[in-house]
C-alpha positions as CSV (number, residue, x, y, z in Angstrom):
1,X,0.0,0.0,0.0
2,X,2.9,2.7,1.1
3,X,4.5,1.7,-2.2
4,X,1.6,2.1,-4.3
5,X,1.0,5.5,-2.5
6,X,4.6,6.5,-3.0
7,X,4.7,5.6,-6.8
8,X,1.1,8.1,-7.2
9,X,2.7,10.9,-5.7
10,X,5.8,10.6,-8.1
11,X,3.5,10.1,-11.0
12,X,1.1,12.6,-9.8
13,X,4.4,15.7,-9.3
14,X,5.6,14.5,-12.4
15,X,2.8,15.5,-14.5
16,X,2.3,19.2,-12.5
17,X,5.9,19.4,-13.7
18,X,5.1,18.5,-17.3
19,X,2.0,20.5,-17.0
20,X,4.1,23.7,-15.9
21,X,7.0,23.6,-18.3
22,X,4.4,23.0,-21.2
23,X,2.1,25.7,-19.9
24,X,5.1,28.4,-19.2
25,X,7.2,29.6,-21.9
26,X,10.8,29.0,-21.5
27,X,12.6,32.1,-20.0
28,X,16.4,32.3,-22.2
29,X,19.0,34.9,-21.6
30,X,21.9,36.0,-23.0
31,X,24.7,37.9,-22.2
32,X,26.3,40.9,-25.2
33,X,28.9,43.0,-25.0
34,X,30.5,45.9,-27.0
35,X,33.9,48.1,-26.6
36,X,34.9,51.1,-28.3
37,X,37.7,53.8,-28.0
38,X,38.5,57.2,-27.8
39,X,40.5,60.1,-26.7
40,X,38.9,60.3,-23.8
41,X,36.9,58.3,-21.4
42,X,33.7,59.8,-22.2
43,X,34.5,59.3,-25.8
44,X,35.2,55.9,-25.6
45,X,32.1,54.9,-23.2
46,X,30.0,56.4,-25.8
47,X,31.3,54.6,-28.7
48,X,31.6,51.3,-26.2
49,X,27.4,52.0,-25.7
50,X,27.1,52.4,-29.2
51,X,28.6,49.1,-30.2
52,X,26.7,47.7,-27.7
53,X,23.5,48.7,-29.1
54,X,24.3,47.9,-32.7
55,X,25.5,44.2,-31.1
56,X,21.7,44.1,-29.5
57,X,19.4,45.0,-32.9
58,X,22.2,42.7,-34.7
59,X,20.5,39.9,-32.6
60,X,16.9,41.2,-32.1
61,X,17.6,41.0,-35.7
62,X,19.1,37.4,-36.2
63,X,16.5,35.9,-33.8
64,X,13.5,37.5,-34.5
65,X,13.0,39.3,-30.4
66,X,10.9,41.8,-30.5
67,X,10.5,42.2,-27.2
68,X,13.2,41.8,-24.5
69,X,13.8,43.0,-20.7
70,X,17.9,44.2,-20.3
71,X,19.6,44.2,-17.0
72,X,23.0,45.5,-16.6
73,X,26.2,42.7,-16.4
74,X,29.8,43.3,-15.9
75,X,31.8,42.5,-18.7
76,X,35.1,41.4,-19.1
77,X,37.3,43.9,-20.4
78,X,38.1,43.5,-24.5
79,X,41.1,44.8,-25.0
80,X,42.4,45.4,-28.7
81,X,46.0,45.3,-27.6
82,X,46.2,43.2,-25.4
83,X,45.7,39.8,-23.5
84,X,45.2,41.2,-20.2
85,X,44.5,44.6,-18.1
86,X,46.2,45.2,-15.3
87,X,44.3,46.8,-12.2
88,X,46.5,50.0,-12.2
89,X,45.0,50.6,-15.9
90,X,41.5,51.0,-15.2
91,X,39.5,54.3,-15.0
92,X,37.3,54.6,-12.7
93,X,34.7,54.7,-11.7
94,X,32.8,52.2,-13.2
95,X,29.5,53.5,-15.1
96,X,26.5,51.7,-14.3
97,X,22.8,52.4,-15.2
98,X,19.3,49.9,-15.1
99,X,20.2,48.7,-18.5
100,X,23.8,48.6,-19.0
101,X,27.3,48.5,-17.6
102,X,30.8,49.9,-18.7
103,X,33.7,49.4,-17.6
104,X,37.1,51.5,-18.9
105,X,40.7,51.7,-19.0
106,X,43.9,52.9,-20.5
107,X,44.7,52.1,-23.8
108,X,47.6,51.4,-25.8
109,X,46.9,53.3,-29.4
110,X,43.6,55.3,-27.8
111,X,43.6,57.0,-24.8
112,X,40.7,55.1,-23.5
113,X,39.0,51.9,-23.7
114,X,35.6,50.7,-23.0
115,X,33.3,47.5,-22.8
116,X,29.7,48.0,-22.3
117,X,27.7,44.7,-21.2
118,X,24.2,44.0,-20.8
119,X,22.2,41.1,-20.0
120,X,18.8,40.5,-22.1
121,X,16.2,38.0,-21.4
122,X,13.2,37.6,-23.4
């Protein structure tokens, strides 16, 4: 009896499971990124947001998203120049807003690098 009990409770949570994954869409996210340069910080922030932008209508694009909820995520840096930054090369502080977030540093050819990263989830 406790066994059959015990085998109609498994098949009984294993349809509410199969009921909610077929009933609920499946939630993906994905996580885009984007660096630029300039003479300046400023400069190369914007240019980092910019290629960050282009990056996300590339894929709304690609995929077909129409619509899509963005949270900011810390990128690693993309350097141009090289394999690695070093702590004393950053510029802060870092610039973070609801959507995005951009981190900067010192650059071999420009003045200043940038990575902007974003998280979207549709």
């Amino acid at each position: 009896m406790k066994m059959r009990v015990l085998i109609a409770a498994i098949v009984l949570l294993g349809l509410t499971v199969a009921g909610l994954a077929q009933g609920s869409p499946t939630r993906r996210c994905l996580l885009i990124s984007g660096t630029g340069d300039g003479l300046g910080k400023q400069a190369a922030s914007a240019a980092a947001l910019g290629a960050l932008a282009d990056a996300v209508a590339k894929w709304q694009a690609e995929h077909n998203v129409q619509t899509y909820e963005a949270t900011p995520w810390k990128p690693n840096p993309n350097p141009y120049w090289r394999s690695t930054i070093s702590e004393n090369l950053f510029l802060p502080p870092d610039d973070v807003t609801d959507r995005t977030y951009t981190i900067c540093w010192k650059g071999v050819v420009s003045p200043a690098v940038c990575t902007s990263g974003t998280k979207v989830c549709w």
